[in-house]
N, C-alpha and C positions, 0 to 999 in steps of 0.2 A: 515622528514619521507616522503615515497613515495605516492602521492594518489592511491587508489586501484577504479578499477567502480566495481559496484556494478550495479544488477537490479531486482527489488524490483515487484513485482506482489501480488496485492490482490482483494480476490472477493467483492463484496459490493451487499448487500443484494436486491434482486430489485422491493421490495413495499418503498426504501427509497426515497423521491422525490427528483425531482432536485435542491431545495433548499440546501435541508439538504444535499445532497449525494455533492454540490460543496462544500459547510463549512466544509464534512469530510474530501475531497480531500486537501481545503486549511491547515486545521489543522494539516495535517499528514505530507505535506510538509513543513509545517514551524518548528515543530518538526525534522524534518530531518538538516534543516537548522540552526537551532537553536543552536543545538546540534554538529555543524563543517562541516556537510556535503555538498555539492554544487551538487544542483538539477540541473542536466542537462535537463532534458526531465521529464515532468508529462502529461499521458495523458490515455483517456479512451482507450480502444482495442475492446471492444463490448458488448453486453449481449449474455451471450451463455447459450447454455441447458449442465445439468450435467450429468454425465454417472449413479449415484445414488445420491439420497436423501442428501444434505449436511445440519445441522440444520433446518429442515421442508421444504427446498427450491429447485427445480426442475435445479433453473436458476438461474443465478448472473450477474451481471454488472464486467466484469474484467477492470484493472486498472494498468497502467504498471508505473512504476516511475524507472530513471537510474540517478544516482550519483556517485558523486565520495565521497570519504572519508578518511582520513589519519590516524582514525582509528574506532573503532567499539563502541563508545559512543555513535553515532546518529542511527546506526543499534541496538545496544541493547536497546533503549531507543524507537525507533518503534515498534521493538517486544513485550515489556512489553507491550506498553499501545494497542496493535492492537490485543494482545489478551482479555482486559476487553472493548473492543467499540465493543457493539451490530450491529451496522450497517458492520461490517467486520466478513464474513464469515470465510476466509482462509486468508492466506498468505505465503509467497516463499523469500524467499532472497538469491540469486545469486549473486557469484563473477565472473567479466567478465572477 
């Protein structure tokens, strides 16, 4: 089967310190990986301000991750758990 990229964007909450916020970054790529997918690129993009209120939060730390995948076991298995981790505000998943 063909690889498809994908590129994966989420916010991270930003009273999470830099400890914790690399253990999420590592956690969530290895998840990806784990799961079939081949991280291309993981990396921060900035802290920006929000146009409204997102969960109590003005601002976020975004986070861009691109992969490729051959099929959607590692993307569905990001979504589940990136919606019960507290420190992940939002998330986006795009095919490229």
């Amino acid at each position: 089967m063909e690889q498809k990229s994908y590129e994966i964007t989420y916010i991270i909450a930003p009273d999470v310190d830099e400890a914790a916020k690399t253990a999420l970054v590592d956690r969530f790529d290895k998840i990806l990986s784990d799961n079939g997918a081949e991280v291309v690129d993981s990396k921060d993009w900035s802290k920006r301000r929000f146009a409204y209120e997102i969960g109590g939060y003005n601002e976020g730390i975004y986070h861009i991750v691109n992969i490729k995948a051959s099929d959607d076991k590692a993307l569905n298995e990001f979504d589940r758990i990136s919606k019960i981790t507290d420190g992940i505000l939002r998330h986006m998943i795009v095919v490229r």
